[in-house]
N, C-alpha and C positions, 0 to 999 in steps of 0.2 A: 681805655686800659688803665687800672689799677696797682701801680708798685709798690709793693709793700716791702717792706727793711725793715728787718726785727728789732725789738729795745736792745737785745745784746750785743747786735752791732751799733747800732748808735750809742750805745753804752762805752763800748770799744774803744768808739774815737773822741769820747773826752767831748762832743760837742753837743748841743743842743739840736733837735730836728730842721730848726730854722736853719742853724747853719749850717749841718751838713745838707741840708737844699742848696743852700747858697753856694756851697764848695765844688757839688756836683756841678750846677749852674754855670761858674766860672769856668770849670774845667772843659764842659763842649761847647761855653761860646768861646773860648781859647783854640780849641782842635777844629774851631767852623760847623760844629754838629748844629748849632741851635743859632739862632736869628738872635739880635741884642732884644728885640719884643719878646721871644718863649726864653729866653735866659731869664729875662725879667719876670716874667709869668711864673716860670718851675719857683724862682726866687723869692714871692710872693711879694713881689716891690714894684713900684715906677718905673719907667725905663729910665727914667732920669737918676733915681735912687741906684740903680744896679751899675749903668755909668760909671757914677760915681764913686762907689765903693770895688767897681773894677779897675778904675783907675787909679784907687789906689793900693791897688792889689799890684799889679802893674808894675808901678812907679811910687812906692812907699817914702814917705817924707823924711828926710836924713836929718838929726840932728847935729848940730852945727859942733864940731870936736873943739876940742878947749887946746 
């Protein structure tokens, strides 16, 4: 099966195709739809690569206040 999403929705959301994959991605291995492998897969990444920019999705790095 083939999904297709038109340019004027990814136009919509300001993001690039990469990452609106990736945001979809994150979003059902968050709810349990998808395995960390097919999150990684739809995301076109490593599973080590999606790991890791999910964890910092997650857990974003605080800059330290003055």
């Amino acid at each position: 099966m083939n999904l297709i999403i038109s340019e004027d929705i990814v136009y919509a959301t300001h993001m690039s195709e990469s990452e609106l994959l990736h945001e979809i991605a994150i979003m059902l291995y968050q709810k349990g739809k998808l395995s960390l492998g097919k999150a990684s897969q739809l995301s076109q990444m490593t599973r080590f690569q999606f790991h890791r920019t999910y964890a910092g999705v997650r857990n974003p790095l605080r800059t330290a206040r003055k």
